[in-house]
Jmol script that loads the backbone (N, CA, C; Angstrom):
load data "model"
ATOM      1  N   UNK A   1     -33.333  10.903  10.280  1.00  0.00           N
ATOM      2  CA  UNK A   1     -34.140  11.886   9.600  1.00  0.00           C
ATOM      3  C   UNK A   1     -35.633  11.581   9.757  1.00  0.00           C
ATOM      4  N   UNK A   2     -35.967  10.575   9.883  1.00  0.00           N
ATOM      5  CA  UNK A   2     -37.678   9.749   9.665  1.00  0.00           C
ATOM      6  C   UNK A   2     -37.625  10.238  11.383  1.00  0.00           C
ATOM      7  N   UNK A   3     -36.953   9.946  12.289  1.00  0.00           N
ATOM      8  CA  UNK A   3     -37.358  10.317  13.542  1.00  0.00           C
ATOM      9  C   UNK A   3     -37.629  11.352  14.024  1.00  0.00           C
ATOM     10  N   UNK A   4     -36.851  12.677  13.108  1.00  0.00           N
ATOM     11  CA  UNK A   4     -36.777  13.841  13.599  1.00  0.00           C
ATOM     12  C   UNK A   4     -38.271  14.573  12.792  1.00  0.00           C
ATOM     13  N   UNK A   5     -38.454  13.919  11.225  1.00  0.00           N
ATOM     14  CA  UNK A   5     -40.027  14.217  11.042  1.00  0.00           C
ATOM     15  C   UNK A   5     -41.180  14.072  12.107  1.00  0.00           C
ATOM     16  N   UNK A   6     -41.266  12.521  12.426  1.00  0.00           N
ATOM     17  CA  UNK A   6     -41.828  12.474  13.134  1.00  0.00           C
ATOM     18  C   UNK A   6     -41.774  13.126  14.879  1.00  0.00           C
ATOM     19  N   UNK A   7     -41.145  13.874  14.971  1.00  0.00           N
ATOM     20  CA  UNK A   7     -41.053  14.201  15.986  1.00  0.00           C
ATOM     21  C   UNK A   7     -41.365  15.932  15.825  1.00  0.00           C
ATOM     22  N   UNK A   8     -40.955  16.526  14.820  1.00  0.00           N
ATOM     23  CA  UNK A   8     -41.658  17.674  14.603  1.00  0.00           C
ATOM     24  C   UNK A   8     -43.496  17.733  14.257  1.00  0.00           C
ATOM     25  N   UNK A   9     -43.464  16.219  13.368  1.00  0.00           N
ATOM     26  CA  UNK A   9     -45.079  16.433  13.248  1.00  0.00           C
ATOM     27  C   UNK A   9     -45.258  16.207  14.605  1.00  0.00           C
ATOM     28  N   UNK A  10     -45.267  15.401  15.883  1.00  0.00           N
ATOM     29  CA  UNK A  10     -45.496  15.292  16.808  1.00  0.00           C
ATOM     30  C   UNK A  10     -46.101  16.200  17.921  1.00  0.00           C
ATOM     31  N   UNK A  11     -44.965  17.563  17.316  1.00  0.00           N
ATOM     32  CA  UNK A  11     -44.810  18.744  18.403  1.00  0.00           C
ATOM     33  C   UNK A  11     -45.807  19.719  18.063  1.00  0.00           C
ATOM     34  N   UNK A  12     -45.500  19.545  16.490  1.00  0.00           N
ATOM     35  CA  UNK A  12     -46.623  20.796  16.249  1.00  0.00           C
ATOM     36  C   UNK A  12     -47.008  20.404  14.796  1.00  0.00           C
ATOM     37  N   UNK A  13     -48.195  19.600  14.354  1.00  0.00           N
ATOM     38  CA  UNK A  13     -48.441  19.442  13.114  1.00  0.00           C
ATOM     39  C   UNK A  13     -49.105  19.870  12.232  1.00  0.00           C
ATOM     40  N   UNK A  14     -49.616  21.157  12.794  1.00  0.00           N
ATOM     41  CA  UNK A  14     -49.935  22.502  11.917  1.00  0.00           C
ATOM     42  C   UNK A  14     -48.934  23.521  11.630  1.00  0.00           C
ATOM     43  N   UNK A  15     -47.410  22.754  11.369  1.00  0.00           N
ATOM     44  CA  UNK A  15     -46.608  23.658  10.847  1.00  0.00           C
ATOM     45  C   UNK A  15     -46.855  23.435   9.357  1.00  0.00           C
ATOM     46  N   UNK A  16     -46.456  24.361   8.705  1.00  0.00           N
ATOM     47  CA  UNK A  16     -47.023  24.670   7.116  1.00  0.00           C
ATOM     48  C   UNK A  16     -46.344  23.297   6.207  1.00  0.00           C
ATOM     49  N   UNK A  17     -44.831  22.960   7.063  1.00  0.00           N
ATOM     50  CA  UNK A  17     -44.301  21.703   6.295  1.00  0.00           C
ATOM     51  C   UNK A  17     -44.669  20.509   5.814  1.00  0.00           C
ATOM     52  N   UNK A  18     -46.525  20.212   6.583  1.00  0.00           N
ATOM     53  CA  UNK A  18     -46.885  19.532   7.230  1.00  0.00           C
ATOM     54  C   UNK A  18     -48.659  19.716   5.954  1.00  0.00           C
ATOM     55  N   UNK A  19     -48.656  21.016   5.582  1.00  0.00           N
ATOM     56  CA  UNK A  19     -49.722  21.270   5.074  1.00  0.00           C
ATOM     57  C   UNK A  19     -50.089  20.119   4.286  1.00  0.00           C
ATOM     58  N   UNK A  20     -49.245  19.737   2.913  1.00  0.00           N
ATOM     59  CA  UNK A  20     -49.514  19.173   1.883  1.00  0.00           C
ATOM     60  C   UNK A  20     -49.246  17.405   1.999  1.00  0.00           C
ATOM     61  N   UNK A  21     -48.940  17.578   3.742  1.00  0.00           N
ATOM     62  CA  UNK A  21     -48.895  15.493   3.813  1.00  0.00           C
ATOM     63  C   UNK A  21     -50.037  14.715   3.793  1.00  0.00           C
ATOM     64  N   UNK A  22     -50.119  13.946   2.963  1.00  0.00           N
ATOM     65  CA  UNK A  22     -50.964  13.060   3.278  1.00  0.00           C
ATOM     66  C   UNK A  22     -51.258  12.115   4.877  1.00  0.00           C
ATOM     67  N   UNK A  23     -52.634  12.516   5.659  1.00  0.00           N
ATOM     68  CA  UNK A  23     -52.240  12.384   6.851  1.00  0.00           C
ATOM     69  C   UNK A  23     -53.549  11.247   7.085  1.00  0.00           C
ATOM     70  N   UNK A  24     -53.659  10.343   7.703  1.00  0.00           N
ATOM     71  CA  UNK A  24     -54.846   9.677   8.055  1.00  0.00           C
ATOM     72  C   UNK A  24     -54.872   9.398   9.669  1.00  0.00           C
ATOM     73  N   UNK A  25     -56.847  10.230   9.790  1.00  0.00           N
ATOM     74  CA  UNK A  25     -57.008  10.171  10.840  1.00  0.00           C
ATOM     75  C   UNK A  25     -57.362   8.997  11.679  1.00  0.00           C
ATOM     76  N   UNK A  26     -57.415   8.658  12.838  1.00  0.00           N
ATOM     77  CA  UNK A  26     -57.664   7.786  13.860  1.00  0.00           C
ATOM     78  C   UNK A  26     -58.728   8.094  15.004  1.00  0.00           C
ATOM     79  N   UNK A  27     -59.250   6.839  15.346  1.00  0.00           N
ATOM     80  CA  UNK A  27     -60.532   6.996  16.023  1.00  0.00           C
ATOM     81  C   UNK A  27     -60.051   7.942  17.228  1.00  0.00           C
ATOM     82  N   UNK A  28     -58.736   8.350  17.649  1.00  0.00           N
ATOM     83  CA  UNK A  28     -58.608   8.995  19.048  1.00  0.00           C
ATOM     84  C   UNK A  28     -58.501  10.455  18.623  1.00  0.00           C
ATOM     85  N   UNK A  29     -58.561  10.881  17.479  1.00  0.00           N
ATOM     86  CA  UNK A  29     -58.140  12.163  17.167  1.00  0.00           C
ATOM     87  C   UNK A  29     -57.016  12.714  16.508  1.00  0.00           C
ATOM     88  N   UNK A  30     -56.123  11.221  16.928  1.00  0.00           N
ATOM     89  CA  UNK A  30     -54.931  11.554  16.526  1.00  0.00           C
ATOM     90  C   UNK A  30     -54.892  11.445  14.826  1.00  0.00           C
ATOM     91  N   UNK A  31     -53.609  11.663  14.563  1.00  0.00           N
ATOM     92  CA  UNK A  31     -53.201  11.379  12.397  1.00  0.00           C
ATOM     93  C   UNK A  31     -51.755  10.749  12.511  1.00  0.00           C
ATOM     94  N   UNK A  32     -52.084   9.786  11.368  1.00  0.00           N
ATOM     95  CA  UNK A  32     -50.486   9.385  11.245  1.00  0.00           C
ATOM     96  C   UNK A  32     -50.252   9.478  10.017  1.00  0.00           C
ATOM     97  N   UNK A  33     -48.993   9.694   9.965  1.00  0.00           N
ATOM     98  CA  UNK A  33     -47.734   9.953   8.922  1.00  0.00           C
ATOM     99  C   UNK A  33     -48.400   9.114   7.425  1.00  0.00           C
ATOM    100  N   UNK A  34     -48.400   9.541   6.577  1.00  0.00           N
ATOM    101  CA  UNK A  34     -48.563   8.675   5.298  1.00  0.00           C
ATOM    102  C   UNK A  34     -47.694   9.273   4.236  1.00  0.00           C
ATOM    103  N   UNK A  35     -46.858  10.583   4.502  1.00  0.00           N
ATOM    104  CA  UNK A  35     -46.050  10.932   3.560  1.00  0.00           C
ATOM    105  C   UNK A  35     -44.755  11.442   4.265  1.00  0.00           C
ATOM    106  N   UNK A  36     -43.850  11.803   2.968  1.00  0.00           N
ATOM    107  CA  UNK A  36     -42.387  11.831   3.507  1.00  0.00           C
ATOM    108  C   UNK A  36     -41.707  10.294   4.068  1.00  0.00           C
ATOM    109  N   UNK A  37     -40.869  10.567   4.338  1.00  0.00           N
ATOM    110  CA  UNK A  37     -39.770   9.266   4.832  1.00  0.00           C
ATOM    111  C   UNK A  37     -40.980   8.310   5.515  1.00  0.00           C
ATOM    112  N   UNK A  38     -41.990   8.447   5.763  1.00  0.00           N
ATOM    113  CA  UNK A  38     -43.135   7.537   6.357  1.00  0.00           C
ATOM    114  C   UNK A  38     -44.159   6.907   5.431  1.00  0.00           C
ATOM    115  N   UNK A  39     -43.982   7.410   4.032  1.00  0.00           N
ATOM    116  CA  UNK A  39     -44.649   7.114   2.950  1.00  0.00           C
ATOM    117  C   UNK A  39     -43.499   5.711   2.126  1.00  0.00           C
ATOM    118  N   UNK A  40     -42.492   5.938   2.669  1.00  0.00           N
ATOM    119  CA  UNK A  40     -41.794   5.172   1.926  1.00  0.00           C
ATOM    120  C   UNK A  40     -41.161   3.554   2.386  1.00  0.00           C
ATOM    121  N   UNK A  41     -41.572   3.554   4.179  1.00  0.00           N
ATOM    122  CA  UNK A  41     -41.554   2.138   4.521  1.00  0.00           C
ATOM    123  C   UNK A  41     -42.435   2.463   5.919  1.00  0.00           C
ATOM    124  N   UNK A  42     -43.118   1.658   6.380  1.00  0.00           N
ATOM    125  CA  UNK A  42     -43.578   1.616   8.001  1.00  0.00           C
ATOM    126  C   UNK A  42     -42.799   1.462   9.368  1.00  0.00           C
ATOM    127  N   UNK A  43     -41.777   1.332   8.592  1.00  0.00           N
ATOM    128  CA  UNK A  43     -40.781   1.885   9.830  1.00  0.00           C
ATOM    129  C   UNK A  43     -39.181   2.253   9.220  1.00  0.00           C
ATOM    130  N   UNK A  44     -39.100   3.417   8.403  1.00  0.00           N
ATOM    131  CA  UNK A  44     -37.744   3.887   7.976  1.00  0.00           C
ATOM    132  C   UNK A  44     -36.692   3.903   8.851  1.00  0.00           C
ATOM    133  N   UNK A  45     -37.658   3.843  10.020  1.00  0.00           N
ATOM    134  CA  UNK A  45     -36.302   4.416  11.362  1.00  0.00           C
ATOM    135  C   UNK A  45     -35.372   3.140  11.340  1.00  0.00           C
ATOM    136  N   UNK A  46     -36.199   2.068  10.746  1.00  0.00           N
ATOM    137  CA  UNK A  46     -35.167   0.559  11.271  1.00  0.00           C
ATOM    138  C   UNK A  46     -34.327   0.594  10.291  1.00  0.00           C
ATOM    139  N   UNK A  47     -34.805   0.979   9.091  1.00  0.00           N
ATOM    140  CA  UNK A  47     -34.140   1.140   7.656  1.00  0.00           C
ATOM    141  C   UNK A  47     -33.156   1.781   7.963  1.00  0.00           C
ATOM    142  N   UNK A  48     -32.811   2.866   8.322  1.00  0.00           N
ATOM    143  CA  UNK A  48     -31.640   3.506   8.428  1.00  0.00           C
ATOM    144  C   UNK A  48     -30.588   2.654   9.436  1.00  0.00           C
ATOM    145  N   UNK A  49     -31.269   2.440  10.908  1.00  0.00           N
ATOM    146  CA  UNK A  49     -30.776   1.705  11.142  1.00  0.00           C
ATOM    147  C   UNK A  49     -29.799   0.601  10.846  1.00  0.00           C
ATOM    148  N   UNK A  50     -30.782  -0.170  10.279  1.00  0.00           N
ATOM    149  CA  UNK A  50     -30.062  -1.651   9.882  1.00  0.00           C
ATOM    150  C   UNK A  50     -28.461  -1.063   8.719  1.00  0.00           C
ATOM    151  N   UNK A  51     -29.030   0.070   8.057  1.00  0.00           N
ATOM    152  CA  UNK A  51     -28.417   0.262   6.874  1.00  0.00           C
ATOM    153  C   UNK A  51     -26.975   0.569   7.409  1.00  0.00           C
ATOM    154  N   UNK A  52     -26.969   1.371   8.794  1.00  0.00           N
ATOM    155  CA  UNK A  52     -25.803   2.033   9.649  1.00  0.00           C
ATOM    156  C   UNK A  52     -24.982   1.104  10.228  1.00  0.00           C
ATOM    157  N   UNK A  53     -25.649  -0.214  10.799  1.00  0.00           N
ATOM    158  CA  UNK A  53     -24.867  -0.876  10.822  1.00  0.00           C
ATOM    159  C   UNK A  53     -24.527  -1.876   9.927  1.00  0.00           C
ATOM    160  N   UNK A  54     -24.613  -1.804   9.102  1.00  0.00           N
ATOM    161  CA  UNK A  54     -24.627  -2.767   7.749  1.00  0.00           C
ATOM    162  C   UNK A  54     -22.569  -1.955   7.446  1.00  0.00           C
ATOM    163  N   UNK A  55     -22.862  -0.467   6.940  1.00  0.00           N
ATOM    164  CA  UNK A  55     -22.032   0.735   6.882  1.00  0.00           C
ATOM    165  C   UNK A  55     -21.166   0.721   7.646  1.00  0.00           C
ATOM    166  N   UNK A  56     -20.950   0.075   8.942  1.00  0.00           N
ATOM    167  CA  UNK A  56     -19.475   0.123  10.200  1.00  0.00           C
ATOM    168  C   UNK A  56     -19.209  -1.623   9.613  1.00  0.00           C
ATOM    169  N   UNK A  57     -19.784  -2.277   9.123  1.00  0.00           N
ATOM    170  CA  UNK A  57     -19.135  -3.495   8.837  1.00  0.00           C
ATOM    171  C   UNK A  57     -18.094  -3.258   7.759  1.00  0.00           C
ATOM    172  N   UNK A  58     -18.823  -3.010   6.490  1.00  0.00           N
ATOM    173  CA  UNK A  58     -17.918  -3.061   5.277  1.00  0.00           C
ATOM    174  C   UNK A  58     -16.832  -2.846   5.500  1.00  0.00           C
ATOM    175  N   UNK A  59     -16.357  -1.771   5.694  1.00  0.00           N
ATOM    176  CA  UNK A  59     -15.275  -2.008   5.636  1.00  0.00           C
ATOM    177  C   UNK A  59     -14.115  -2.968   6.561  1.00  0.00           C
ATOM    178  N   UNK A  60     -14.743  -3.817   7.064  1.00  0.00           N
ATOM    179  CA  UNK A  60     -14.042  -5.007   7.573  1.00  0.00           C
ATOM    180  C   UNK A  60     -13.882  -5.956   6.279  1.00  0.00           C
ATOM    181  N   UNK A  61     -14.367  -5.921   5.072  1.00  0.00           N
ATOM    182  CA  UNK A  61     -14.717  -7.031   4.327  1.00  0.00           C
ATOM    183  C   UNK A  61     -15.637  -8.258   4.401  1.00  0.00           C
ATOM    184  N   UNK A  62     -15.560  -9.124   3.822  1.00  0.00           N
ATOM    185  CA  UNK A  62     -16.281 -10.291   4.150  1.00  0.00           C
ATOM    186  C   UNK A  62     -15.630 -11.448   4.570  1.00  0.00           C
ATOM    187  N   UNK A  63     -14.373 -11.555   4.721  1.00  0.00           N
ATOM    188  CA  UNK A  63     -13.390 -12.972   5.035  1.00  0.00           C
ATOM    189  C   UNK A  63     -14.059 -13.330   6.135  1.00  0.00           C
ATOM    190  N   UNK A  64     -14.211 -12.665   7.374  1.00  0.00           N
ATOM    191  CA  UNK A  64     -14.888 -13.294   8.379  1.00  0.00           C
ATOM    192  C   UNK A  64     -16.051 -12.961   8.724  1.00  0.00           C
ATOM    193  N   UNK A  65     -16.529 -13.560   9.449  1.00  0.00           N
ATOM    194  CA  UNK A  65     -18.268 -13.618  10.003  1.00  0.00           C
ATOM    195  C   UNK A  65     -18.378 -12.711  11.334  1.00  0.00           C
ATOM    196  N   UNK A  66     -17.329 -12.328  12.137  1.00  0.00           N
ATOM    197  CA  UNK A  66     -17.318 -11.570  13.495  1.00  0.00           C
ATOM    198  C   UNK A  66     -17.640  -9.829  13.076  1.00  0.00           C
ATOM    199  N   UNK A  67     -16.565  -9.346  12.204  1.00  0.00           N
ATOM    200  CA  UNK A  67     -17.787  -8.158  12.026  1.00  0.00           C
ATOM    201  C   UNK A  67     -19.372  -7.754  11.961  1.00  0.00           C
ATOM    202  N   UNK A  68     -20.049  -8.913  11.689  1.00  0.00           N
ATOM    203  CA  UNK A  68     -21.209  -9.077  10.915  1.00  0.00           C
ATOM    204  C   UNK A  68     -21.799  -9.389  11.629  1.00  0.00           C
ATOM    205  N   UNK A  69     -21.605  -9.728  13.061  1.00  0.00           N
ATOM    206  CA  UNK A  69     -22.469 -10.209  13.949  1.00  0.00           C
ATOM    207  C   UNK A  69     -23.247  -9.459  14.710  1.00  0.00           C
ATOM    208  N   UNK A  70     -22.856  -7.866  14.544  1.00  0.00           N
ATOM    209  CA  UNK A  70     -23.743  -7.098  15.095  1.00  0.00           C
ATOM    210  C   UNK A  70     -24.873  -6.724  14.280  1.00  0.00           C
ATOM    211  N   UNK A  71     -24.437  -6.557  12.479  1.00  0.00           N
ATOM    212  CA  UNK A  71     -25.578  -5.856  11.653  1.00  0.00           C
ATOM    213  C   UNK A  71     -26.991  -7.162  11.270  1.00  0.00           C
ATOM    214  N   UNK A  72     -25.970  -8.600  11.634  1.00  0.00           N
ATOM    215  CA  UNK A  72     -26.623  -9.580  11.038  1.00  0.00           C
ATOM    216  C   UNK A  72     -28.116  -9.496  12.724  1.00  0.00           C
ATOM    217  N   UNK A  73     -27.436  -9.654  13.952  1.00  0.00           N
ATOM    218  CA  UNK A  73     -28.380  -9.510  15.417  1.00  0.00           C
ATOM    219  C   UNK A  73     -29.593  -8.397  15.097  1.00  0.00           C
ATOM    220  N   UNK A  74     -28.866  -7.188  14.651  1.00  0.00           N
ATOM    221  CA  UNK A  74     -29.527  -5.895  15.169  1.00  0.00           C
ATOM    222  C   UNK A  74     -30.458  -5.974  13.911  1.00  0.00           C
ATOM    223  N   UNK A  75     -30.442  -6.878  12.448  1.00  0.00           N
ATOM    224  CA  UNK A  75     -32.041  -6.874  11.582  1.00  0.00           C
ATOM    225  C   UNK A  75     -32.491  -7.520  12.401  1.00  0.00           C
ATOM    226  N   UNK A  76     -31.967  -8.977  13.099  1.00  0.00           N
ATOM    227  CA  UNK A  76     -33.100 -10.112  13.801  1.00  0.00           C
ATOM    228  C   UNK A  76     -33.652  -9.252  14.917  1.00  0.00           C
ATOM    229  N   UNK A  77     -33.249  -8.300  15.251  1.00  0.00           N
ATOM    230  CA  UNK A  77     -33.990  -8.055  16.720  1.00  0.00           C
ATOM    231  C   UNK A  77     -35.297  -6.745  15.791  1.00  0.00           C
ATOM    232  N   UNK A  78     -34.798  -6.118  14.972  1.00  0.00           N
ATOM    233  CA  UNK A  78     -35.231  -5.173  14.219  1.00  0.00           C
ATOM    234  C   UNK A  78     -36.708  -5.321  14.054  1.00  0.00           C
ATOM    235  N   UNK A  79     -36.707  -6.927  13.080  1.00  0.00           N
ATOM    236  CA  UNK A  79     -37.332  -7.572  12.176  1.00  0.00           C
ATOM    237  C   UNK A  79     -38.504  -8.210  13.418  1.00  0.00           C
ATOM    238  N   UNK A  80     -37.952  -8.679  14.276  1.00  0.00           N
ATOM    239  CA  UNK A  80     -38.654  -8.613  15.596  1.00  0.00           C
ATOM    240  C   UNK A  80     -39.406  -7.618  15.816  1.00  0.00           C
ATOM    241  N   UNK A  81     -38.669  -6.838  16.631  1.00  0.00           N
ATOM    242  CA  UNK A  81     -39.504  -5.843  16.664  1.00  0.00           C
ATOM    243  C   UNK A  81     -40.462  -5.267  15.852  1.00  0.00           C
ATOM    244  N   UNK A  82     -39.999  -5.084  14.499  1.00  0.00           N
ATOM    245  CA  UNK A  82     -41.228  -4.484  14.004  1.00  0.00           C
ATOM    246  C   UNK A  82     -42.600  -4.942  13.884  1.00  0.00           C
ATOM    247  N   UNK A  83     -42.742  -6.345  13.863  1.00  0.00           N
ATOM    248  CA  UNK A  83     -43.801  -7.412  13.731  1.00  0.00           C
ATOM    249  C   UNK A  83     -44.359  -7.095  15.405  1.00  0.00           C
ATOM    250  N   UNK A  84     -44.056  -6.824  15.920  1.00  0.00           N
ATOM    251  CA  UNK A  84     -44.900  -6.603  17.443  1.00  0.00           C
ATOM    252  C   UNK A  84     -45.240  -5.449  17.172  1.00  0.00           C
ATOM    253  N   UNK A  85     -44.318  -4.307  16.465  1.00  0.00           N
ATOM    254  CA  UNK A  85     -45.090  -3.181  16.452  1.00  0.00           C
ATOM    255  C   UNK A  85     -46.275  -3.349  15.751  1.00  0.00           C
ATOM    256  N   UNK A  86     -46.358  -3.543  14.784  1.00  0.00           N
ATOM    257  CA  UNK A  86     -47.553  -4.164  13.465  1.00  0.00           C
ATOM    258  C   UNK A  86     -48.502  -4.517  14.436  1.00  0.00           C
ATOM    259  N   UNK A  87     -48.634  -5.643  15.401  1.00  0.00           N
ATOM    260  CA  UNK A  87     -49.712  -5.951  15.768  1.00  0.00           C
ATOM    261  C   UNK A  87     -50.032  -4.333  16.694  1.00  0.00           C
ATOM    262  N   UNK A  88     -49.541  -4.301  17.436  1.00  0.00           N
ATOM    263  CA  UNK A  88     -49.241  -3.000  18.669  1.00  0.00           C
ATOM    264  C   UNK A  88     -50.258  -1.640  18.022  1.00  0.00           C
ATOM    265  N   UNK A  89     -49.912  -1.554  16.652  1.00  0.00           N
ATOM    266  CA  UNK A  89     -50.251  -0.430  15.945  1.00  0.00           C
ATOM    267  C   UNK A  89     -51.895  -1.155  15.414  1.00  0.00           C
ATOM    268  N   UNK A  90     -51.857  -2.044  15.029  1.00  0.00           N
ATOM    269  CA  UNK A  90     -52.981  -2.542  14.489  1.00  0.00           C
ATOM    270  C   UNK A  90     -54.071  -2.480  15.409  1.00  0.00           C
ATOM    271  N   UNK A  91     -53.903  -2.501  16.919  1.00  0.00           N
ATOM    272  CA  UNK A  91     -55.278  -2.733  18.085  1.00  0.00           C
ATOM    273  C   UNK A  91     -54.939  -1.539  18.311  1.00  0.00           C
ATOM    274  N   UNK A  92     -53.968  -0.443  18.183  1.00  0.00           N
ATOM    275  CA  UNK A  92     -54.003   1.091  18.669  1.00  0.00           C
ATOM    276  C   UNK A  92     -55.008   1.727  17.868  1.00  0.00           C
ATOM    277  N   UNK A  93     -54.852   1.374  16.754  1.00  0.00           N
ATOM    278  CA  UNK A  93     -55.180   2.176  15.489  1.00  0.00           C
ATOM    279  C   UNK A  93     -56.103   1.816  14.646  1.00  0.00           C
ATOM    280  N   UNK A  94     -56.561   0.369  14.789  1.00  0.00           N
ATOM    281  CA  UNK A  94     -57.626  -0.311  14.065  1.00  0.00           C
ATOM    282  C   UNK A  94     -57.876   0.083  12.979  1.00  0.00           C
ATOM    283  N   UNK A  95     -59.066   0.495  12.386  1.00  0.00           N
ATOM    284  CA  UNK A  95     -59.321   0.946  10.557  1.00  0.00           C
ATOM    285  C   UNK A  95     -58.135   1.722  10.172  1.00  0.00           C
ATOM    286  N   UNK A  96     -57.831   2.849  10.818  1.00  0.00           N
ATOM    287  CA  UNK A  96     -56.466   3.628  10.525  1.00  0.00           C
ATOM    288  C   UNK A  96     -55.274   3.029   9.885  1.00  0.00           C
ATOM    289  N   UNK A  97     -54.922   1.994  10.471  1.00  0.00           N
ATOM    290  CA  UNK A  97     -53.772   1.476  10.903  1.00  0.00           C
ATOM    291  C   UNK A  97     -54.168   0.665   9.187  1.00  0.00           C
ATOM    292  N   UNK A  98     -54.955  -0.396   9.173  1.00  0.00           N
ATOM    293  CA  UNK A  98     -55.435  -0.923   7.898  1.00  0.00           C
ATOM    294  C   UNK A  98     -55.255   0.011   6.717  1.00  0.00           C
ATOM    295  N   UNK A  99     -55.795   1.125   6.695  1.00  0.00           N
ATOM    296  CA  UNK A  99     -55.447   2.101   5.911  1.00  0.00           C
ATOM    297  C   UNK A  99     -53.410   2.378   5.297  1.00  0.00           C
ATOM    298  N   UNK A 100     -52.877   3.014   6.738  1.00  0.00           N
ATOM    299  CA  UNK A 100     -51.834   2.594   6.489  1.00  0.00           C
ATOM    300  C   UNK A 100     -51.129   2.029   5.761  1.00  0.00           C
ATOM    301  N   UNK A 101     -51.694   0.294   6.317  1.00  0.00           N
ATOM    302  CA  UNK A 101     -50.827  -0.273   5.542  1.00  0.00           C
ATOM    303  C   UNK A 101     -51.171  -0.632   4.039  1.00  0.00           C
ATOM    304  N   UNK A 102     -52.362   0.064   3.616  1.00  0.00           N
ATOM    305  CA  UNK A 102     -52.488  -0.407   2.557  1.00  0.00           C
ATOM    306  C   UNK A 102     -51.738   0.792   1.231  1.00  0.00           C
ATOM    307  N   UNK A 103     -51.674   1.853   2.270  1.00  0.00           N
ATOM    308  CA  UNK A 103     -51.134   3.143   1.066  1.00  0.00           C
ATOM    309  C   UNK A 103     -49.438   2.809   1.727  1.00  0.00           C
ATOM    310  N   UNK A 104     -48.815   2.379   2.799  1.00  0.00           N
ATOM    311  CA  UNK A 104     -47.464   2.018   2.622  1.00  0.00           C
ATOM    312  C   UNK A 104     -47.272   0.149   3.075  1.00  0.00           C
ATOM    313  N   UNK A 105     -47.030  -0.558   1.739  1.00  0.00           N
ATOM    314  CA  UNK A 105     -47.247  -1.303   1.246  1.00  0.00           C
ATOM    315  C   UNK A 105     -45.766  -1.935   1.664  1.00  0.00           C
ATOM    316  N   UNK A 106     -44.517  -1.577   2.526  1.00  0.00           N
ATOM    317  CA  UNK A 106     -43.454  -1.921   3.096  1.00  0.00           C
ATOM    318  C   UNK A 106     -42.940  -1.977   4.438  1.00  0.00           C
ATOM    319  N   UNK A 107     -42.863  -2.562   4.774  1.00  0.00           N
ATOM    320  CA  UNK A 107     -42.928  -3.214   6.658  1.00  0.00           C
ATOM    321  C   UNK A 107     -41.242  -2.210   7.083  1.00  0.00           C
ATOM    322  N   UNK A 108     -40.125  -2.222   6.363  1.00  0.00           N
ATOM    323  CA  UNK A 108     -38.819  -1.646   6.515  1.00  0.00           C
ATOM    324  C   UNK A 108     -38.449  -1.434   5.223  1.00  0.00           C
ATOM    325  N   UNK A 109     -37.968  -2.257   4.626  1.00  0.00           N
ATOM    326  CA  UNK A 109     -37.013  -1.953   3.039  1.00  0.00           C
ATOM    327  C   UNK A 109     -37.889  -1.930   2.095  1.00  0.00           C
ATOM    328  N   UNK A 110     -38.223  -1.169   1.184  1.00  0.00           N
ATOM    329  CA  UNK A 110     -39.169  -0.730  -0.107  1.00  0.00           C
ATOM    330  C   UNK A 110     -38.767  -1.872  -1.031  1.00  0.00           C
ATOM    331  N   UNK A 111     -39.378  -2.471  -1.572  1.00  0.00           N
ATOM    332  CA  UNK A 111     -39.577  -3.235  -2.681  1.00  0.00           C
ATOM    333  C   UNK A 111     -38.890  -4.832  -2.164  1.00  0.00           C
ATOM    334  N   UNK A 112     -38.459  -5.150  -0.787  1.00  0.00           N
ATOM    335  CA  UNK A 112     -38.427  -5.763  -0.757  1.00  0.00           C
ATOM    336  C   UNK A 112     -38.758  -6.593   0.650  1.00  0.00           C
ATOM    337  N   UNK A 113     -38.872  -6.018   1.788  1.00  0.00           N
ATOM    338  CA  UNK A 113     -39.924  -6.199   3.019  1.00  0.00           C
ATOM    339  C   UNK A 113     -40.801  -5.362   3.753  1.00  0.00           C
TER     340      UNK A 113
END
end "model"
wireframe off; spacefill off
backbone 0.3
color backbone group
């Protein structure tokens, strides 16, 4: 869902859906996301993610550790990744990007990274 926002603001972000987001501009012209599913972590997309495969485990239970080896990989690579994005976004976006992160205050999971 966070991908498909961003991908409509992308296409056309003078659609009216778009009117009342909180948007902050960037030295290139461009605006990024500060509301909706983008207001609520700096990268929801991993959030869902991680959460999906978290969701094909359970119901294996917990007795063993081999189900778990994909949801436990795919945060480490996640959690990875996002920290390169952070810097990535930070020299793209400079003051912007600072901004950002100061009105979304969560790297993936709300209240707790």
């Amino acid at each position: 869902m966070s991908n498909s926002e961003k991908n409509a603001f992308r296409k056309n972000p003078n659609q009216p859906r778009f009117a009342k987001y909180s948007l902050i501009p960037t030295e290139s012209g461009k605006k990024l996301l500060a509301s909706g599913w983008w207001s609520i972590s700096r990268h929801p997309n991993y959030m869902g993610d991680i959460l999906m495969a978290i969701a094909w485990s359970l119901p294996c239970g917990m007795e063993h550790l081999i189900p778990w080896f994909y949801p436990i990989y795919f945060t480490i690579l996640l959690v990875h990744r996002e920290a390169r994005d952070e810097h990535n976004c930070h020299e793209k976006y400079g003051a912007a990007w600072v901004e950002y992160c100061k009105r979304v205050k969560y790297r993936i999971f709300p209240f707790i990274y």
